[in-house]
C-alpha positions in Angstrom: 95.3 43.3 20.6 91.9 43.7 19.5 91.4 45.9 16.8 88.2 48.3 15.9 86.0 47.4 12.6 87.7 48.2 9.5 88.0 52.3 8.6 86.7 53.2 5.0 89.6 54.3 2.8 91.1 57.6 3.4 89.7 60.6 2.6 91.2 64.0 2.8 89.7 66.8 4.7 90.0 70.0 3.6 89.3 71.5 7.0 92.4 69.4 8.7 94.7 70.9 6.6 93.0 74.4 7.2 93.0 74.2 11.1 96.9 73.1 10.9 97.7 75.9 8.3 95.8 78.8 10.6 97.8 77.2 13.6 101.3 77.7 11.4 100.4 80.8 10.5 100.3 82.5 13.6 103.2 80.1 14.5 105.3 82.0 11.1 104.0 85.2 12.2 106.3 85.5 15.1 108.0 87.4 12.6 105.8 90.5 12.6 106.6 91.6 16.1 103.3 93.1 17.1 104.6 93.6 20.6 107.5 95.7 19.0 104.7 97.9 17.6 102.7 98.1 21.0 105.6 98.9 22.9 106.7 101.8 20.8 103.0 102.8 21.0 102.1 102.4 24.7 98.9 104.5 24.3 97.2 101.9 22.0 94.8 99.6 23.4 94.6 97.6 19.7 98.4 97.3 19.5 98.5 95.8 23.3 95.3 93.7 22.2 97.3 91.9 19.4 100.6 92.2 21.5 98.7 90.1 24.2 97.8 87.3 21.4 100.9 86.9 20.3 102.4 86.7 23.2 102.3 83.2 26.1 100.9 83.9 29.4 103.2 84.2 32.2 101.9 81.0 34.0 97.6 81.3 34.2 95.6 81.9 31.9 95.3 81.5 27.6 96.3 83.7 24.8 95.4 82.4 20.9 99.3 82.3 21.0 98.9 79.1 23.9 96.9 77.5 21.3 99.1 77.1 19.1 101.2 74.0 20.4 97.4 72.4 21.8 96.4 73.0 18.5 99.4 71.1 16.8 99.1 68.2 19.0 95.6 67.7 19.0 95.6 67.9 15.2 98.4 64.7 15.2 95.4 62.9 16.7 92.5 64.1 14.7 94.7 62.8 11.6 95.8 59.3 12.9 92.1 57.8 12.3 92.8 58.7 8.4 96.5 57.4 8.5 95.5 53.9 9.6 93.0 53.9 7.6 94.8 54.8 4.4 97.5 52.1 5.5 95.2 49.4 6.1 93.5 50.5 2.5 97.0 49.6 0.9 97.4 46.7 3.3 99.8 47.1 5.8 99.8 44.9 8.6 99.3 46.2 12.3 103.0 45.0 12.2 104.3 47.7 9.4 102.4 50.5 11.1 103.9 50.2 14.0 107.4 50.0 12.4 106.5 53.4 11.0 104.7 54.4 14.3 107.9 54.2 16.0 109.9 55.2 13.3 107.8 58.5 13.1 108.0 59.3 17.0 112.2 58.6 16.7 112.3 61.2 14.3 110.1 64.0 15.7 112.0 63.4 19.0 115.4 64.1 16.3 114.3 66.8 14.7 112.8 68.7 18.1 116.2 68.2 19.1 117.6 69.6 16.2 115.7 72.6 16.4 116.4 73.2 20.0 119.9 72.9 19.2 120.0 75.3 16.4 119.8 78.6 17.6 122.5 78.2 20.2 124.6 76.1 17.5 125.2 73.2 20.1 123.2 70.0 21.0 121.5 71.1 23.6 119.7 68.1 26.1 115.9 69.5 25.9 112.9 67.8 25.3 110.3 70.5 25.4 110.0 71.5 22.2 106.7 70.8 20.5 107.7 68.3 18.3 109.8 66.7 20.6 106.9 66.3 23.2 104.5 64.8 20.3 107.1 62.1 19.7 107.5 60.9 23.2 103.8 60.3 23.4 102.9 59.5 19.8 103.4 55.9 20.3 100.6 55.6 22.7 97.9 57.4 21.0 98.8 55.1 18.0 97.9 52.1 20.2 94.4 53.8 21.2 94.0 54.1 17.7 93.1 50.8 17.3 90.9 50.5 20.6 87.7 50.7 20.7 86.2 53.9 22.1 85.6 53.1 25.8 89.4 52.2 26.2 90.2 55.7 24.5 88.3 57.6 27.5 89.2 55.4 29.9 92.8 56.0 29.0 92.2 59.8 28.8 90.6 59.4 32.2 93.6 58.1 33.6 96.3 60.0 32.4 94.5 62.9 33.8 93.9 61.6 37.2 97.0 60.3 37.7 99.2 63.1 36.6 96.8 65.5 38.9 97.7 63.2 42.0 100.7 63.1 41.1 101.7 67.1 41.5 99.4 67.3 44.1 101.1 64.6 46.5 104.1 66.2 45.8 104.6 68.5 48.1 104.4 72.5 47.6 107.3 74.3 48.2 107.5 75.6 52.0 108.2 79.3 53.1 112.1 78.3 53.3 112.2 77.3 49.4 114.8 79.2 47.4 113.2 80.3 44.0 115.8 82.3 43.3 117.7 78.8 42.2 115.2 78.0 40.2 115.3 81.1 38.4 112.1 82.7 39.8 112.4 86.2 40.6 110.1 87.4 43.5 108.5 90.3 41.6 107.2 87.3 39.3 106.1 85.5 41.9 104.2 88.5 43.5 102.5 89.3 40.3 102.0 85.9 38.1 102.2 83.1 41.6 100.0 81.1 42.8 98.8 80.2 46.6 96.8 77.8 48.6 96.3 74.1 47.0 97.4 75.5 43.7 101.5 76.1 44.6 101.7 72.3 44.0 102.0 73.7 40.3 104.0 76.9 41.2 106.7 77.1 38.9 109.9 75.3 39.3 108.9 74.2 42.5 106.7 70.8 41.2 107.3 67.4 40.6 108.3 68.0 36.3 110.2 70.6 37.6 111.8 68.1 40.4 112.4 65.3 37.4 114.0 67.9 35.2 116.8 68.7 37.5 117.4 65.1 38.1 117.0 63.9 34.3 118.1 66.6 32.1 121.3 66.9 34.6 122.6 63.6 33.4 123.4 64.7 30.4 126.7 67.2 29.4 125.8 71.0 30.1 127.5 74.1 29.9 125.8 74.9 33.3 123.6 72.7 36.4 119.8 72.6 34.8 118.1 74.6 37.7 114.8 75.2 35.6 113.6 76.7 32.8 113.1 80.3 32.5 109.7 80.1 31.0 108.7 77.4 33.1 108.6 74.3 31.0 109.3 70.6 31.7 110.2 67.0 29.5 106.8 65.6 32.1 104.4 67.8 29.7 104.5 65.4 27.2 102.4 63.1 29.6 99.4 65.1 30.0 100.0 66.1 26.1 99.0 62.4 25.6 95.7 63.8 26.8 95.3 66.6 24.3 96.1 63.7 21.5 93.7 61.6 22.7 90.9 64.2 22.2 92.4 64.8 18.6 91.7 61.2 18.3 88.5 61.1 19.3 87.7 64.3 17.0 89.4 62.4 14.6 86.6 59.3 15.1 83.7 61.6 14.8 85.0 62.9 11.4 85.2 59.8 9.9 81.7 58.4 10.9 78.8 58.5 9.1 76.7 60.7 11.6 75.6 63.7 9.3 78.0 67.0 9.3 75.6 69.4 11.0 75.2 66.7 13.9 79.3 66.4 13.7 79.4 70.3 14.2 77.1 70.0 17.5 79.2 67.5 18.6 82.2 69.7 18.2 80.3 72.6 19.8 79.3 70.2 22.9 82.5 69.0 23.5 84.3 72.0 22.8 81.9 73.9 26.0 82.2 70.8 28.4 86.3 71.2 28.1 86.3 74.9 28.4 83.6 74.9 31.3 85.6 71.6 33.0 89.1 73.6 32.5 88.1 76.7 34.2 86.0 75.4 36.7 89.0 73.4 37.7 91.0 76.3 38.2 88.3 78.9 39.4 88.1 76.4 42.4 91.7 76.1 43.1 91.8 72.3 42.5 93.9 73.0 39.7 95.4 75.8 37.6 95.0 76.4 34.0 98.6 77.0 33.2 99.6 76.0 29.8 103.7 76.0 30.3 103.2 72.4 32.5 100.2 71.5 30.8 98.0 70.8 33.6 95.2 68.2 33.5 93.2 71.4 33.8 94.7 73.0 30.8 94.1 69.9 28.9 90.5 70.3 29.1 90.5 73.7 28.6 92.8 74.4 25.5 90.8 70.9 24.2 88.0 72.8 23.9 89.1 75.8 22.1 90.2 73.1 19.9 87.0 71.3 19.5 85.3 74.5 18.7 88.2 75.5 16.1 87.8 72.6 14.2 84.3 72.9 13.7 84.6 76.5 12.4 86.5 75.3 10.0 84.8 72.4 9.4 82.1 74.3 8.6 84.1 77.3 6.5 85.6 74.4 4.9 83.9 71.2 4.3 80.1 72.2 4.6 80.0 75.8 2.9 83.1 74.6 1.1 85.3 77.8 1.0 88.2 76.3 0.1 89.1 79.3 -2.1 89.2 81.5 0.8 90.9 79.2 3.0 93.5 78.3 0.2 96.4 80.5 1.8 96.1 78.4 4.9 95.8 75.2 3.2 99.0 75.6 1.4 100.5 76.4 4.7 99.1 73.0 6.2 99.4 70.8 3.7 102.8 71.2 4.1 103.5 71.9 8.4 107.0 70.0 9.4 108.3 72.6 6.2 106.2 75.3 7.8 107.8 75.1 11.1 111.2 74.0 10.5 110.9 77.4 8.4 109.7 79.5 10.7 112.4 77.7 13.6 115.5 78.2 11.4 115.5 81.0 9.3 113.2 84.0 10.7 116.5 86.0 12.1 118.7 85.0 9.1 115.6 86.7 6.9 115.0 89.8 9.0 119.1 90.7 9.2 119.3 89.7 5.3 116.5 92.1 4.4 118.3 94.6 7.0 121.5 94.1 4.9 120.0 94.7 1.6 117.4 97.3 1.7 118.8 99.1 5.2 116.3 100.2 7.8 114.9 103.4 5.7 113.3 101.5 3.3 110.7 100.0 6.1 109.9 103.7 7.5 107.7 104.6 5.3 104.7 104.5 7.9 107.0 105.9 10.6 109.7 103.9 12.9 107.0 102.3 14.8 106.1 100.1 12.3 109.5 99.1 10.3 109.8 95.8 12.3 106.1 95.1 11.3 106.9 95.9 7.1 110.2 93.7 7.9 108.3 91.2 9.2 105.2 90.8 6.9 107.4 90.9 3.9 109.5 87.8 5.3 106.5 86.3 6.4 105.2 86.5 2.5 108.4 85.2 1.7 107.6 82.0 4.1 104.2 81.4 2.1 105.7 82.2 -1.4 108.3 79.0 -0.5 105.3 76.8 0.7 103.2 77.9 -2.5 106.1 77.2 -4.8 106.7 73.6 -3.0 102.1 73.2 -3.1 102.5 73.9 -6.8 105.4 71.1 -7.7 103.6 68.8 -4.9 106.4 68.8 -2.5 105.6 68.2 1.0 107.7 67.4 4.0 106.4 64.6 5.7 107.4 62.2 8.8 
């Protein structure tokens, strides 16, 4: 394997840990149930503004809640150009790094696992959770990450190309196909569906979807798998692949020596040709944008929101250095696997212990509307009071 010119030692970016602690953030607040408040006031365009942003789309489409698990991803690639070049700084062989390379994926796949499993208290045969779908790719983009950059968007090409063809020579789901099985409900279909070329991605009625009830059927179950509910599959982690490779190449132009305006066009330019290529794709029916089985098209286009993320922060960050500002976030990303493992585990055991102690009266003060909103931002300061206290005695979770 032919490896790319030696990296300068690592250097910490303040803007990294930023982007990943604004993508935790919203992640934590989950907690504050804005959809809670804009369904108790139905009247309120701001609440149903908010509720819509913390909220997935049904199937097409993008809410700043979608890009959270884009964002996630395509940050594990923007930070591997910095990892091997802080191991090769201390030495390692290509040999050791890929010991820890697979290492690291075998333990993300665990711990996705692990979280899956927790809520239902039983290990539960799923492999779409975020950090399970990062591990099952994660050892490819750490072999791109030695390749020069031709071979990264060739590879990015494609994964792309091939996953497209492959949903679309799969054929759609006919007039005669029972949904109902799959867990689609026809009033669903009739309001979130789509038609034409694009059913080859209706949900639970694709190829991931096909795979799922072969694969995920193999292993014990209280019940038959028949589909997800929300439309997910174990295949996403293919196309994910592509949103990592884009994190990689981010990753590239961070660490050369092109000036940091010129870095920020970049980011700009790249972060319009995905959103234009994404939407195109799905304006003209060739593919839709639908985040739940990460389509090739949704790859583009969630890449460029994150391209154009980055460089806000980037710029917030690293060239008007606001790092005082941003310091709430950065304590948050510096230390993410705590931040969602937190946020996974212990968000209901919060809200019914604060329930318990104080009662529901104390949280009325601004009317019943808003006591799961007090609840909420009260536990999610408790979240960043825990991640301050393990910043402060330099504790950080890492795989």
């Amino acid at each position: 394997m032919s490896a790319t010119p030696q990296l300068r030692p690592f250097s910490r970016l303040a803007s990294i840990d930023t982007y990943r602690g604004f993508v935790m953030f919203l992640m934590m607040a989950e907690v504050l149930r804005l959809c809670t408040v804009s369904a108790a006031l139905p009247d309120s365009g701001f609440w149903r503004f908010l509720c819509h942003h913390q909220s997935h789309v049904q199937w097409v489409g993008c809410s700043l809640h979608d890009l959270i698990q884009p964002s996630f991803s395509f940050l594990v690639g923007v930070a591997l150009p910095f990892s091997i070049a802080n191991r090769r700084a201390r030495g390692q062989t290509f040999g050791t790094m890929s010991r820890h390379a697979a290492a690291r994926a075998l333990i993300l796949i665990l711990l996705g696992l692990f979280l899956n499993s927790s809520h239902p208290r039983r290990v539960t045969w799923e492999f779409q959770d975020t950090l399970t779908q990062i591990g099952l790719g994660y050892g490819f983009v750490f072999l791109l990450g030695f390749r020069p950059a031709r071979d990264t968007w060739i590879a990015l090409g494609v994964i792309l190309a091939s996953y497209w063809l492959a949903f679309a020579l799969y054929p759609a789901p006919g007039p005669n196909f029972d949904y109902a099985q799959a867990g689609v409900s026809p009033s669903w279909l009739k309001e979130y569906g789509v038609s034409g070329f694009a059913a080859h991605w209706q949900k639970n009625s694709h190829l991931a979807w096909a795979f799922d009830t072969w694969f995920l059927n193999l292993f014990p179950r209280q019940a038959p798998f028949t589909g997800y509910s929300n439309g997910l599959a174990t295949l996403n982690f293919i196309p994910l692949v592509g949103t990592m490779i884009l994190g990689l190449v981010a990753g590239r132009v961070l660490r050369d020596d092109r000036p940091p305006w010129e870095k920020v066009h970049w980011f700009a330019v790249a972060g319009g040709i995905g959103l234009t290529g994404g939407w195109l794709l799905g304006a003209l029916g060739v593919c839709p944008v639908a985040k739940p089985i990460w389509t090739p098209s949704w790859v583009l286009y969630s890449g460029g929101w994150c391209f154009l993320l980055l460089a806000v922060f980037y710029v917030l960050v690293d060239i008007w250095d606001q790092k005082k500002l941003m310091f709430p976030l950065i304590v948050i990303g510096m230390n993410s696997i705590a931040a969602y493992c937190i946020a996974h585990l212990y968000s209901a055991f919060a809200f019914n212990s604060l329930r318990r102690i104080f009662g529901w009266e104390a949280f009325r003060l601004f009317g019943d509307a808003f006591e799961h909103l007090i609840y909420g931002a009260v536990i999610l300061l408790g979240y960043w009071a825990v991640l301050f206290v393990m910043y402060r005695r330099k504790v950080f979770l890492r795989i």
